[in-house]
FIMARKOL-563113 format. One record per atom (N, C-alpha, C): residue in three letters; x, y, z. Coordinates in steps of 0.1 Angstrom, whole numbers, padded with zeros to 4 digits, always signed. Example, Ala and Ser with C-alpha at 12.3 -4.5 7.8 and 13.67 -1.06 7.14 Angstrom:
2
ala+0132-0057+0078ala+0123-0045+0078ala+0132-0033+0078ser+0128-0022+0071ser+0137-0011+0071ser+0129+0000+0079
***
This chain:
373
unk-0049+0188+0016unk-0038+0186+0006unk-0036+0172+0003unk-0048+0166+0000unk-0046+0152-0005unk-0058+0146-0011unk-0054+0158-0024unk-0064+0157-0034unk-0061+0135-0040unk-0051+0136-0037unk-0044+0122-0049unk-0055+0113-0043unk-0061+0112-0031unk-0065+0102-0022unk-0081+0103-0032unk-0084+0109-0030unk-0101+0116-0032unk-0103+0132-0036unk-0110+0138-0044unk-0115+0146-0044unk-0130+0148-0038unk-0130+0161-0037unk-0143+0160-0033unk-0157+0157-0045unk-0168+0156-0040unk-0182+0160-0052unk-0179+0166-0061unk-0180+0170-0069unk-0179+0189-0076unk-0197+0191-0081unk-0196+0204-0075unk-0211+0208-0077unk-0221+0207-0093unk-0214+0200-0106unk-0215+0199-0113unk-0217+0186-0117unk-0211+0175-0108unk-0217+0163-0110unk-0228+0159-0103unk-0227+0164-0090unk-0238+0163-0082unk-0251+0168-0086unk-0254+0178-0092unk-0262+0181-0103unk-0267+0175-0113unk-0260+0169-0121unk-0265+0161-0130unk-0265+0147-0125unk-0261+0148-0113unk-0271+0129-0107unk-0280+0129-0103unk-0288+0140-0099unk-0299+0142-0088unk-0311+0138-0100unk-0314+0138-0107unk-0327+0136-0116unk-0324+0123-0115unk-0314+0113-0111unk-0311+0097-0117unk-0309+0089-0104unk-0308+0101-0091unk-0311+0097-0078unk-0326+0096-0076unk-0335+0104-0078unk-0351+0106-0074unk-0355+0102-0082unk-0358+0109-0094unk-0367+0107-0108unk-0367+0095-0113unk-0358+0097-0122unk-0347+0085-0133unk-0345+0073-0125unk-0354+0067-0122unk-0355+0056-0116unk-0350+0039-0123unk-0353+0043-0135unk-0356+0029-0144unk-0343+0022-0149unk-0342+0008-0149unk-0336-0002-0154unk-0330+0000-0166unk-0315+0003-0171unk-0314+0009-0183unk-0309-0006-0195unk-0315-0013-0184unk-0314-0027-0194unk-0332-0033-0200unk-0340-0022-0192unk-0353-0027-0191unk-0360-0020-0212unk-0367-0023-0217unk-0371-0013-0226unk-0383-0010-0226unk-0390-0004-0215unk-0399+0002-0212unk-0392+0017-0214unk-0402+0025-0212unk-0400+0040-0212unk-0387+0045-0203unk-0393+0039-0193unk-0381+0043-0179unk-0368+0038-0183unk-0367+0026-0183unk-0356+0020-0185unk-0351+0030-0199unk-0357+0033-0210unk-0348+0036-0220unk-0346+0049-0219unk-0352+0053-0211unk-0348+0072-0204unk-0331+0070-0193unk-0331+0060-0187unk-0319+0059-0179unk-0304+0051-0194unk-0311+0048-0202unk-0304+0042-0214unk-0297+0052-0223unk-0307+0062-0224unk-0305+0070-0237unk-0289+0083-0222unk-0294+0079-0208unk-0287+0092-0204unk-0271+0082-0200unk-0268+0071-0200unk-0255+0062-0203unk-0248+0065-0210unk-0255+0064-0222unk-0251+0064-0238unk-0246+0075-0242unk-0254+0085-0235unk-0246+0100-0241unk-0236+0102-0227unk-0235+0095-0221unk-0224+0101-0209unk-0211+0092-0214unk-0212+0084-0221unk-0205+0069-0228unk-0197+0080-0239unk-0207+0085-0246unk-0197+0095-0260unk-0191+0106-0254unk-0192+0113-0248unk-0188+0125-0237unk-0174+0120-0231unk-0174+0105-0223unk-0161+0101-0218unk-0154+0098-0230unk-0157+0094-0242unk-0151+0085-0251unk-0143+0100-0257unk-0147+0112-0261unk-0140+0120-0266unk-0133+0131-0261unk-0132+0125-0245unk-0123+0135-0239unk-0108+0127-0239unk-0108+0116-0241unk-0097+0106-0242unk-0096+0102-0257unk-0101+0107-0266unk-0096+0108-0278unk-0103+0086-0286unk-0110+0085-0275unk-0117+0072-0277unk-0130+0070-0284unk-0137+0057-0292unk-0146+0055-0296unk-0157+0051-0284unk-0173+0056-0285unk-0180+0051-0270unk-0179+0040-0272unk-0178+0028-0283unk-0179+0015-0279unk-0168+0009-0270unk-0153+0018-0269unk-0147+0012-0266unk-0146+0017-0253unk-0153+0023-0247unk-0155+0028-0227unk-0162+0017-0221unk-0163+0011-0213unk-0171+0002-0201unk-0172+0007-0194unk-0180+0010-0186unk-0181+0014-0173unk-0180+0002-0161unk-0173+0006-0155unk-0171-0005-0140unk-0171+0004-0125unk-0166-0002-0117unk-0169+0003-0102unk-0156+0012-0098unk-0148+0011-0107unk-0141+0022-0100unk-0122+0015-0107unk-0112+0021-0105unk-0096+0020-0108unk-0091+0006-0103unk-0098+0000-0095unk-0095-0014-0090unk-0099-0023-0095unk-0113-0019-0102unk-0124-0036-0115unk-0114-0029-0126unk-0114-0020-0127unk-0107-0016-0143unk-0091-0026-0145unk-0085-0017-0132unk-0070-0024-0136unk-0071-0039-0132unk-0079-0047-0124unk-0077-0062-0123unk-0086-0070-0140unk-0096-0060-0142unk-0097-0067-0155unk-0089-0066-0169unk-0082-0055-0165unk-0075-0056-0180unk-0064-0064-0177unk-0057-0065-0163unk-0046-0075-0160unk-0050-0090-0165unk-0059-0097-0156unk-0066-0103-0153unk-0067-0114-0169unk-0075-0106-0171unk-0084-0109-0185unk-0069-0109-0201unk-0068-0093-0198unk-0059-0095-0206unk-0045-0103-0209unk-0037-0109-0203unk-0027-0121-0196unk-0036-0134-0199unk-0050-0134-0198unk-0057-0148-0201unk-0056-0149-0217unk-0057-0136-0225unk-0062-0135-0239unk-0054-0142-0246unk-0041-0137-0244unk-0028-0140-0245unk-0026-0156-0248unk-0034-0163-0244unk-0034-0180-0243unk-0022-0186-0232unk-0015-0198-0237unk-0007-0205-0226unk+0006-0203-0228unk+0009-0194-0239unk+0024-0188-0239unk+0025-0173-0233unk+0018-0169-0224unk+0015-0157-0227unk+0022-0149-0215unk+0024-0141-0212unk+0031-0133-0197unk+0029-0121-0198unk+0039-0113-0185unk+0031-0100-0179unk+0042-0092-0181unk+0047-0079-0182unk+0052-0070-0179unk+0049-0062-0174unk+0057-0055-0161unk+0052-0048-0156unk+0064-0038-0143unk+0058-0028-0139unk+0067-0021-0130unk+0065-0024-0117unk+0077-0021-0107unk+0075-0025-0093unk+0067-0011-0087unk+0064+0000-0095unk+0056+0011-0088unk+0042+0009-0090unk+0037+0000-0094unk+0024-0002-0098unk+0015-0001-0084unk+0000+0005-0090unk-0006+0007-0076unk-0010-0008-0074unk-0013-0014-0064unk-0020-0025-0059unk-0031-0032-0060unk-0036-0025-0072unk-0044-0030-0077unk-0039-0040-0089unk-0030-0036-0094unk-0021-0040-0105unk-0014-0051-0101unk-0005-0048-0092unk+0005-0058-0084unk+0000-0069-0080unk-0011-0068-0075unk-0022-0079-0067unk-0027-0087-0080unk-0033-0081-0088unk-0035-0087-0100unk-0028-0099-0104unk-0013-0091-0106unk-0003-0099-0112unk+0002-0112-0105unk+0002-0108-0089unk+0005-0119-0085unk-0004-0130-0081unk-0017-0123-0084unk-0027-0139-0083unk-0022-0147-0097unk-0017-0140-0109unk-0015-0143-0116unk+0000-0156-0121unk+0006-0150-0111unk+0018-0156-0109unk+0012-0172-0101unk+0005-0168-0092unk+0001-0182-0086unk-0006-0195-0091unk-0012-0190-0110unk-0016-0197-0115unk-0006-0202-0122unk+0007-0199-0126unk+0014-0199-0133unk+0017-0193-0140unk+0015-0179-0143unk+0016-0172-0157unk+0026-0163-0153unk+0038-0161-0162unk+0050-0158-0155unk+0053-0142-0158unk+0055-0134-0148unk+0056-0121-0147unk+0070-0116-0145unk+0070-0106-0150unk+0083-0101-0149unk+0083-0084-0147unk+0095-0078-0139unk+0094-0066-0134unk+0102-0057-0141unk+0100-0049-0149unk+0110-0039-0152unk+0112-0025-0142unk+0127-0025-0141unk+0131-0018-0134unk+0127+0000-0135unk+0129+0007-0128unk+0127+0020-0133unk+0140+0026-0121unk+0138+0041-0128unk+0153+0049-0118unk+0150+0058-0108unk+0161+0067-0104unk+0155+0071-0087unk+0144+0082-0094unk+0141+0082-0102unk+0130+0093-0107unk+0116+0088-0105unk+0118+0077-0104unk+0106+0066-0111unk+0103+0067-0123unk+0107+0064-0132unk+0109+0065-0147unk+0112+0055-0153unk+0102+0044-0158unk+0109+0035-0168unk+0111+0038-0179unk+0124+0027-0183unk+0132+0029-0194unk+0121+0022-0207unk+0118+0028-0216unk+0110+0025-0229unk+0120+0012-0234unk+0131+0012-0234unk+0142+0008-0240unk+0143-0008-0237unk+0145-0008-0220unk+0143-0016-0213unk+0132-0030-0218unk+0122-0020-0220unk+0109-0030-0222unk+0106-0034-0236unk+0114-0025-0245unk+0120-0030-0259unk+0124-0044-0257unk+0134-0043-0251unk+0149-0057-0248unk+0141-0070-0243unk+0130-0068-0235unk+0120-0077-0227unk+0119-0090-0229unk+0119-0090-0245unk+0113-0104-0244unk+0108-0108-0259unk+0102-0114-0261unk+0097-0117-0273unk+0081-0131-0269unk+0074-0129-0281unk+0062-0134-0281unk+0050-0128-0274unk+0037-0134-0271unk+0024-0130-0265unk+0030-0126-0248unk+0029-0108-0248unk+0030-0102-0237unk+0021-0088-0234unk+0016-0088-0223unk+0011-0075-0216unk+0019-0066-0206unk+0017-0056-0213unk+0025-0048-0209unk+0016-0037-0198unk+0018-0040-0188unk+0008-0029-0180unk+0021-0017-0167unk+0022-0006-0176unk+0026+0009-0171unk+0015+0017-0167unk+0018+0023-0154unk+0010+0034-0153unk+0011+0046-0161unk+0002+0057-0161unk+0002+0066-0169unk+0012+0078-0159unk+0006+0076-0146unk+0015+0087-0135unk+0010+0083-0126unk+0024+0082-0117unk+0027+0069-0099unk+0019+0079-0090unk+0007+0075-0085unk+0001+0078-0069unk+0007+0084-0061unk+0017+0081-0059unk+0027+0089-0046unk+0034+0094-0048unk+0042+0092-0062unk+0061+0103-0062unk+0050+0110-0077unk+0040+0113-0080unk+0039+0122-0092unk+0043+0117-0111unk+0055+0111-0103unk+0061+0110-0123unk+0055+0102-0130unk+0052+0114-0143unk+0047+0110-0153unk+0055+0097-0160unk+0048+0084-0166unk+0058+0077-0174unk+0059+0078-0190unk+0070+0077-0197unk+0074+0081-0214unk+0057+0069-0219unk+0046+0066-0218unk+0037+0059-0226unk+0036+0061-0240unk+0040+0069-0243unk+0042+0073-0257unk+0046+0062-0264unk+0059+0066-0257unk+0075+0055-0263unk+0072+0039-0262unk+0060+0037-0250unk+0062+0024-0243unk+0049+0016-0253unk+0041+0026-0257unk+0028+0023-0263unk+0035+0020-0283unk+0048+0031-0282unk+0054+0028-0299unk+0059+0018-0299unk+0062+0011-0287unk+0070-0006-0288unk+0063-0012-0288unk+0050-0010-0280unk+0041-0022-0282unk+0034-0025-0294unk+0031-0014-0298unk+0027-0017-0317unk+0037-0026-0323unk+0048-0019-0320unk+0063-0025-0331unk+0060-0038-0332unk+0057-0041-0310unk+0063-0053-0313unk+0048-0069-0312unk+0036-0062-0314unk+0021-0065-0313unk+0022-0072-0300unk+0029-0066-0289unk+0017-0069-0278unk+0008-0059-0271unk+0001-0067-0263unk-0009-0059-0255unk-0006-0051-0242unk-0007-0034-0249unk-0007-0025-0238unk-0016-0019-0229unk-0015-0019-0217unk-0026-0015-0206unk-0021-0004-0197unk-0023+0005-0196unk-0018+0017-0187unk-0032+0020-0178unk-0026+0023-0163unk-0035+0031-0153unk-0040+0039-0152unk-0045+0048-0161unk-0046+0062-0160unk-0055+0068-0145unk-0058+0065-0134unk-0064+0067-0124unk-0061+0078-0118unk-0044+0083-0117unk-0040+0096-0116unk-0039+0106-0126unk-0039+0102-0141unk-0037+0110-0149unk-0053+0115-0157unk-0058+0106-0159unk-0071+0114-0158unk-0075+0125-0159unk-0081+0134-0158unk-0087+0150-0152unk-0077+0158-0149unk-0065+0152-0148unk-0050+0159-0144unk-0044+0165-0153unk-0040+0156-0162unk-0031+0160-0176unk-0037+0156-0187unk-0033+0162-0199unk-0041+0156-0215unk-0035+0139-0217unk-0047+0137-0220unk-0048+0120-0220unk-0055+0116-0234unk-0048+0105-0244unk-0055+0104-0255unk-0048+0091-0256unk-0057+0084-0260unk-0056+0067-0266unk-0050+0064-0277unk-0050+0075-0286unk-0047+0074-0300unk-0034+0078-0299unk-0029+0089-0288unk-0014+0093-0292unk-0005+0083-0283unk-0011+0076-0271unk-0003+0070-0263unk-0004+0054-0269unk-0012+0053-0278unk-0014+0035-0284unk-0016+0025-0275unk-0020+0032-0265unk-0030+0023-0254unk-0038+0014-0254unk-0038-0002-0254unk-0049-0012-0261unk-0060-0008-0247unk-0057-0008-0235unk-0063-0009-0221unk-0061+0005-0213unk-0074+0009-0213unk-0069+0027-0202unk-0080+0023-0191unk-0072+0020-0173unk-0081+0025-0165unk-0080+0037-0162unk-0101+0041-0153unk-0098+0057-0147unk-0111+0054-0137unk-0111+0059-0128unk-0120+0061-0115unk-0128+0075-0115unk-0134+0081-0115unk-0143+0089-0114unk-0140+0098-0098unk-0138+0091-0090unk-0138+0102-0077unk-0122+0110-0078unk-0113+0103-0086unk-0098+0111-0081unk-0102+0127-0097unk-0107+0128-0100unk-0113+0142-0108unk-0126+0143-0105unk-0131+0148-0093unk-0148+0149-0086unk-0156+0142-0089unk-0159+0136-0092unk-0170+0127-0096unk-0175+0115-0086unk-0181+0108-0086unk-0187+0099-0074unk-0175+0089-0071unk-0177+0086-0059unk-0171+0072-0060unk-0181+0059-0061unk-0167+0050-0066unk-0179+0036-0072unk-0183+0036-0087unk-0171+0040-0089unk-0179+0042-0104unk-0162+0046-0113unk-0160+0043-0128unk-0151+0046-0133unk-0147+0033-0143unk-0141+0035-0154unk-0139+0028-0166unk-0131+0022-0172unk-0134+0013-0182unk-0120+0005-0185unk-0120+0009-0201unk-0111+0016-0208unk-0110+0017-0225unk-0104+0006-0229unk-0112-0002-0237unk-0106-0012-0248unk-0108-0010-0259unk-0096-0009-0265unk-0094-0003-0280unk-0099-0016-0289unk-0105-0012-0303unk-0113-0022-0310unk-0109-0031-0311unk-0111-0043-0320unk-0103-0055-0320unk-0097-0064-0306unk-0093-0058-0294unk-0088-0064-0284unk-0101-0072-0282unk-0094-0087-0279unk-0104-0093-0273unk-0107-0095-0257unk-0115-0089-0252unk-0109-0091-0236unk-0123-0101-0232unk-0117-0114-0223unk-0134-0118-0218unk-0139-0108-0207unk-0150-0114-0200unk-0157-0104-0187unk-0151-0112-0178unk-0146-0102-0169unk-0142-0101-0156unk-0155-0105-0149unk-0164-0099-0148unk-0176-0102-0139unk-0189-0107-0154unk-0194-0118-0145unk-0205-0124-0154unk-0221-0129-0151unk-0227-0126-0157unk-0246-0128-0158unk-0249-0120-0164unk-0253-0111-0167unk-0264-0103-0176unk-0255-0101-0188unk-0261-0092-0200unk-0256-0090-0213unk-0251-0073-0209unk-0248-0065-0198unk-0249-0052-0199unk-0235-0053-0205unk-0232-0035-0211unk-0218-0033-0213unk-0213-0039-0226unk-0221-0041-0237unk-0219-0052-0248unk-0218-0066-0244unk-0221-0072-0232unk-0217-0085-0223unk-0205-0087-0220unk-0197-0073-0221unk-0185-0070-0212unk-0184-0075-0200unk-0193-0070-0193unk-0198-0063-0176unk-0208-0067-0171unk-0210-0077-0168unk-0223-0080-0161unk-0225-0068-0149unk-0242-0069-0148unk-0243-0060-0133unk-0252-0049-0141unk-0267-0044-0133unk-0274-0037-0134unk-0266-0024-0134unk-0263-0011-0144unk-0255+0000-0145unk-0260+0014-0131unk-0245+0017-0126unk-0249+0031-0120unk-0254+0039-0126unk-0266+0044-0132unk-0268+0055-0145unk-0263+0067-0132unk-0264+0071-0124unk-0264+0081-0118unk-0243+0086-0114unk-0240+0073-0114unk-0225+0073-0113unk-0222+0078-0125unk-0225+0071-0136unk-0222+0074-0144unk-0223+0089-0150unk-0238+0094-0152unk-0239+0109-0156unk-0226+0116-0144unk-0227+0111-0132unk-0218+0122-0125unk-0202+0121-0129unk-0198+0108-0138unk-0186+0107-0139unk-0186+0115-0152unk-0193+0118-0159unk-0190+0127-0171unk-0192+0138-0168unk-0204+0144-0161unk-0199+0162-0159unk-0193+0162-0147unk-0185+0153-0143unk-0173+0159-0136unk-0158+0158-0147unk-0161+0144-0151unk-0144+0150-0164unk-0148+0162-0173unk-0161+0165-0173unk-0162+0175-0185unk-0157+0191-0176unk-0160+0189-0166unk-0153+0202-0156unk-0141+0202-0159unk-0134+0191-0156unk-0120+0188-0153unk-0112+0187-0164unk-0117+0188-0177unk-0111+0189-0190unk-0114+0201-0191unk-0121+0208-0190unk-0122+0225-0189unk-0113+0230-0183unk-0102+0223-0171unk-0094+0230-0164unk-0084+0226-0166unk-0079+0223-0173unk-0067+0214-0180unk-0057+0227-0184unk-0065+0234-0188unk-0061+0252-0191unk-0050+0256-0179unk-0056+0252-0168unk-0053+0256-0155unk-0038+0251-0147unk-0032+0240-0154unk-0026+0233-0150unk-0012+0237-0146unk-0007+0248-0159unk+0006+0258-0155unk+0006+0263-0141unk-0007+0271-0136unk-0009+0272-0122unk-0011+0269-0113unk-0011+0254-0114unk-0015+0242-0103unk+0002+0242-0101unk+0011+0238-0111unk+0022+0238-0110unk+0031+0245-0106unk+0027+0261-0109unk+0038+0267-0104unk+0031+0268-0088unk+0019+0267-0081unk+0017+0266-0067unk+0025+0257-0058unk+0024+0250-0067unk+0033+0230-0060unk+0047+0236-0060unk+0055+0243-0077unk+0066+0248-0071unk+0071+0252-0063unk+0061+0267-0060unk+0063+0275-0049unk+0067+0266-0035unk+0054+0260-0031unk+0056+0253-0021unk+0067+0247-0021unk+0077+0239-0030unk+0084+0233-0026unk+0092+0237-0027unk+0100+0248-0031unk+0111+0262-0031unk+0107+0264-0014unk+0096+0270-0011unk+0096+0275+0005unk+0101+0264+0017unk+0091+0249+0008unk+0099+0244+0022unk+0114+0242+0020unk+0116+0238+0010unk+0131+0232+0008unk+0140+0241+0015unk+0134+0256+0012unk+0144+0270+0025unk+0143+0269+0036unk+0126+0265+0041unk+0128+0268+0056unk+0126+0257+0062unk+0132+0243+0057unk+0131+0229+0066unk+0150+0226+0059unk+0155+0228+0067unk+0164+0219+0064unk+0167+0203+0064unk+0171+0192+0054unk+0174+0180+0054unk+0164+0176+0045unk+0156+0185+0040unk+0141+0179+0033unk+0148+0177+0017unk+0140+0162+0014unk+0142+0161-0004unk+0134+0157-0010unk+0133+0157-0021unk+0121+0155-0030unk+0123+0142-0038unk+0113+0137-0037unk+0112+0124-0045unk+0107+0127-0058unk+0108+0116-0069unk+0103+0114-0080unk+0108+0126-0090unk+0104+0130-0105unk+0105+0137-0112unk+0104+0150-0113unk+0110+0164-0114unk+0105+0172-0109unk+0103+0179-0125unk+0103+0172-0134unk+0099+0182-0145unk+0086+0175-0152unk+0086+0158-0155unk+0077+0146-0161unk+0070+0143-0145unk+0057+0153-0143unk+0052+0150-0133unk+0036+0155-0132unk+0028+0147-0126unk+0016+0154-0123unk+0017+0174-0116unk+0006+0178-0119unk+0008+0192-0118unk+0008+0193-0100unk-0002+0188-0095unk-0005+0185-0079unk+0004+0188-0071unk+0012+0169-0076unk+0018+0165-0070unk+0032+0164-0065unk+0039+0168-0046unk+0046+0172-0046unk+0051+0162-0031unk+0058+0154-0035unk+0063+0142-0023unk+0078+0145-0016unk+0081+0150-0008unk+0091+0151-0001unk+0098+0142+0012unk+0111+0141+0013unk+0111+0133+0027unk+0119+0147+0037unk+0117+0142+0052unk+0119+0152+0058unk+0129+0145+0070unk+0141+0144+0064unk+0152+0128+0070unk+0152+0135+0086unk+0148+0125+0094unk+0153+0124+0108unk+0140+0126+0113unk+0125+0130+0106unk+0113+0130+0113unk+0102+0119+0106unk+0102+0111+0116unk+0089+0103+0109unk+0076+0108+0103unk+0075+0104+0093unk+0062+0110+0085unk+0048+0108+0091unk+0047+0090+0097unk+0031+0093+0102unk+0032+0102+0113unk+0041+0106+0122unk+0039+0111+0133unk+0038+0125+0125unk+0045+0125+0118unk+0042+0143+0113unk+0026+0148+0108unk+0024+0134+0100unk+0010+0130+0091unk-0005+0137+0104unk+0002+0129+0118unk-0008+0129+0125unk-0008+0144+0134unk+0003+0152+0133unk+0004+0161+0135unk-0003+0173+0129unk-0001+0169+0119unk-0009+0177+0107unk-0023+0178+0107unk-0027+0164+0111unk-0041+0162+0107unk-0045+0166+0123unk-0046+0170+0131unk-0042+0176+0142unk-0047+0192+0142unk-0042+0194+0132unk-0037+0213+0126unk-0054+0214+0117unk-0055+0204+0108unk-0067+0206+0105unk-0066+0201+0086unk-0051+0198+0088unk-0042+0193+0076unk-0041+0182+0075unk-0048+0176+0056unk-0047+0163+0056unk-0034+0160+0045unk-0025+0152+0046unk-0015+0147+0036unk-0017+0133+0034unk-0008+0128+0027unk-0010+0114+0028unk+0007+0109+0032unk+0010+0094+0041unk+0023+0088+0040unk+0024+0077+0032unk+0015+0078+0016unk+0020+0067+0006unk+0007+0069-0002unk+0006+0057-0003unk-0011+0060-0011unk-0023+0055+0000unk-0033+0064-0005unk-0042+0062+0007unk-0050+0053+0010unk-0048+0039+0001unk-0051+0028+0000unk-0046+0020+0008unk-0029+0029+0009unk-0021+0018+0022unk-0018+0024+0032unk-0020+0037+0038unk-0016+0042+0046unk-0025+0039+0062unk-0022+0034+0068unk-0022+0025+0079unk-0021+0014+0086unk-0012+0012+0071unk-0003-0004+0075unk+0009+0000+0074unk+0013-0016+0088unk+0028-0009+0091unk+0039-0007+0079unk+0034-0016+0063unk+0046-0017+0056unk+0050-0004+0052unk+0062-0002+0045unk+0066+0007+0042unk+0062+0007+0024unk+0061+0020+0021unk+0061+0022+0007unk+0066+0016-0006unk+0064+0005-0012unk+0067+0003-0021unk+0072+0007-0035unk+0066+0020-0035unk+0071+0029-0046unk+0083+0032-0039unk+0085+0041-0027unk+0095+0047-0023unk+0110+0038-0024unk+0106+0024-0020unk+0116+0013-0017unk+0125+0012-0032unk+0110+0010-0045unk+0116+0012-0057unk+0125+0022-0064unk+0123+0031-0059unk+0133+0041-0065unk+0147+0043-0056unk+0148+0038-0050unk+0160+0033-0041unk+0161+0038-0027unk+0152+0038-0020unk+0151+0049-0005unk+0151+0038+0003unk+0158+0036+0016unk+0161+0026+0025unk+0146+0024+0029unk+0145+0014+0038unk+0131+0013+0048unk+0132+0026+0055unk+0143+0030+0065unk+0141+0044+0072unk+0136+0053+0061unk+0147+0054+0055unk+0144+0070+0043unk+0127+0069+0039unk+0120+0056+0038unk+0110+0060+0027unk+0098+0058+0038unk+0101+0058+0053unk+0088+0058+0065unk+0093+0079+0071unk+0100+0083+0059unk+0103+0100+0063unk+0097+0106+0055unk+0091+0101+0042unk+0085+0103+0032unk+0066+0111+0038unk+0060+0124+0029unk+0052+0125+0028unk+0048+0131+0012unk+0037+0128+0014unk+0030+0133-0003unk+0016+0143+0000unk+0027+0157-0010unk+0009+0164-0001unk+0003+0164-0024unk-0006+0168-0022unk-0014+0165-0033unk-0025+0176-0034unk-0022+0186-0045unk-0031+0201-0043unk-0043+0202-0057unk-0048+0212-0056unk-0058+0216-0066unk-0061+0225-0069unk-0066+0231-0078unk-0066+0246-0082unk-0073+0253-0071unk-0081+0243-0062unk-0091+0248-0048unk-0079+0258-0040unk-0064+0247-0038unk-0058+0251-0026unk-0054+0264-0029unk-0055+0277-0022unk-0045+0289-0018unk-0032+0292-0013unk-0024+0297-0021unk-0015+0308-0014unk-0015+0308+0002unk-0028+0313+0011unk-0028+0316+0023unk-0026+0300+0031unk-0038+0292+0023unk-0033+0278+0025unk-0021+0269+0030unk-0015+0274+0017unk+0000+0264+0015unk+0012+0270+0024unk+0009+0287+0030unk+0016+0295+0040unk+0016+0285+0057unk+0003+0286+0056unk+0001+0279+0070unk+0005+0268+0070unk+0004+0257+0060unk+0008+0242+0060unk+0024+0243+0061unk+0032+0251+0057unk+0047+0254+0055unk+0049+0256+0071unk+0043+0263+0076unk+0045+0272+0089unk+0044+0261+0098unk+0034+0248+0095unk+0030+0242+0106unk+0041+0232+0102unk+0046+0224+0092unk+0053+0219+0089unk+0068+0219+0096unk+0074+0233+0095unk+0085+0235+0100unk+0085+0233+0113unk+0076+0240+0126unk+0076+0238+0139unk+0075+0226+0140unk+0065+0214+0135unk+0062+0197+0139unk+0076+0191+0134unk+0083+0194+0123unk+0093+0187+0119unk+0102+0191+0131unk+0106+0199+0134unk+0123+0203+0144unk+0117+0198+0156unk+0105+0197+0160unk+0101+0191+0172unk+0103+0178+0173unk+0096+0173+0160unk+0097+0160+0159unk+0112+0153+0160unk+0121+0159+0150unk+0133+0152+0148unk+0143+0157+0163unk+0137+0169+0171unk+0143+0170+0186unk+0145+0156+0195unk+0130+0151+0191unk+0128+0140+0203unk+0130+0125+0200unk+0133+0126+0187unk+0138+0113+0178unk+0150+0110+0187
***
């Protein structure tokens, strides 16, 4: 139950890598035979991502994964901007973002945080009032840990209004929910390939036409001389027939949802003191983050994982450091409240019989736990 962290392979990308693991050997920068056989299978994996996100192929790159994506559109994008230029941005941002920002801050380029509410919800409005002149605006599409979806729509119609540059994370929203460039006015979309089955090490950055972005990484001409770096062709084909699965199941999503309901009706009856974080209507379909006041979460976490049950206590990027959650802190939960915090994270995989037992084991480790507190 911590799909958010990683998915698994899915038998359908692993498939279409294996000819590009053994066979498909060649340089897709080379133009020999080989090489333009690993070329011609990029290119069609390039239009394939580009029109499940409502994008042109020129404007997909391929990179290493949600972390080259979001530090280059930060990064890069904040440089484009010239020496008047600055950052907007949310305190829920994943760490890849945040980190970004504040190497950015260290050069001088001055960043600013907009607030959001105990939903995790920023105000469109807010970031209306911001400011004025050359700014990037980087929102996530939907937070890692509490689920909620953010208004991008709204956030993407200000940024036209007001011509600055918009960059959203899509890394959770992805293979999750319908995602389109054209309706959200997105200048910048990252996405990772393993959080919707697909390989890890692999995953994209959309830059809408006209944006000028330089390269983040530099030597060779690959990627339009985006992207330096010999291409995964094998990441790549797997990262497209796994979104093409996963846009296939998009259908499916009403039922992902009412499962996560369920779950969270049963515990909220049979755990007393338990509450729920983040949005419960503007939210990934998955995802379902609860605190369980008076029992510590890693100790419950490791309880679980014990049972044979994996969850996460934040995002799985941070979970095994002592700090406490930053998303949680943001939406107003003390240090205690937000170290009670767990996030379980489901898939059309998980069962009914599943989510019985995880309830069942849940209730007995919690009253134990909060016994000996």
């Amino acid at each position: 139950m911590d799909w958010a962290a990683s998915a698994p392979l899915c038998a359908e990308a692993l498939e279409a890598m294996m000819p590009y693991l053994r066979g498909v050997w060649g340089n897709a920068s080379s133009i020999h035979s080989f090489g333009r056989e690993a070329r011609r299978a990029i290119e069609e994996a390039r239009e394939e991502i580009a029109s499940f996100i409502g994008a042109q192929p020129d404007e997909i790159f391929f990179t290493s994964g949600g972390t080259e994506s979001d530090n280059w559109a930060v990064t890069c994008g904040a440089e484009s901007l010239g020496a008047d230029g600055r950052v907007l941005t949310s305190p829920i941002e994943h760490h890849a973002v945040l980190n970004a920002c504040a190497a950015l801050q260290s050069r001088g380029v001055p960043v600013r945080f907009v607030a959001c509410d105990r939903l995790g919800r920023v105000d469109p409005e807010e970031i209306r009032e911001s400011g004025f002149g050359p700014q990037l605006v980087s929102v996530m599409t939907a937070n890692n840990e509490i689920g909620t979806l953010e208004p991008i729509d709204a956030i993407g119609a200000i940024c036209r209004e007001k011509n600055w540059l918009f960059h959203t994370d899509a890394v959770q929203a992805v293979g999750a929910v319908p995602v389109n460039v054209k309706q959200s006015g997105a200048d910048l979309l990252s996405a990772s390939a393993h959080k919707f089955g697909g390989p890890k090490g692999v995953g994209f950055l959309f830059i809408r036409r006209g944006v000028k972005l330089s390269p983040l990484l530099r030597g060779g001409a690959q990627e339009h001389e985006k992207r330096a770096g010999t291409e995964n062709t094998a990441g790549i084909v797997g990262m497209a027939a796994a979104l093409r699965r996963a846009q296939g199941k998009l259908r499916d999503r009403e039922k992902l949802t009412s499962l996560r309901n369920e779950m969270q009706r049963e515990i909220l009856r049979r755990i007393p003191d338990t509450f729920p974080n983040g949005d419960m209507e503007q939210r990934l379909p998955g995802n379902l983050n609860l605190r369980f006041a008076g029992a510590d979460a890693e100790a419950l976490m490791l309880r679980l994982d014990l049972r044979g049950v994996a969850v996460s206590a934040g995002a799985a990027c941070a979970s095994g450091t002592p700090e406490v959650s930053h998303v949680l802190r943001a939406i107003g939960l003390s240090e205690k409240e937000a170290r009670e915090c767990l996030r379980f994270s489901l898939s059309e995989e998980n069962t009914r019989e599943e989510i019985e037992k995880v309830i069942a084991f849940l209730a007995e480790d919690a009253a134990q736990i909060r016994h000996t507190a």
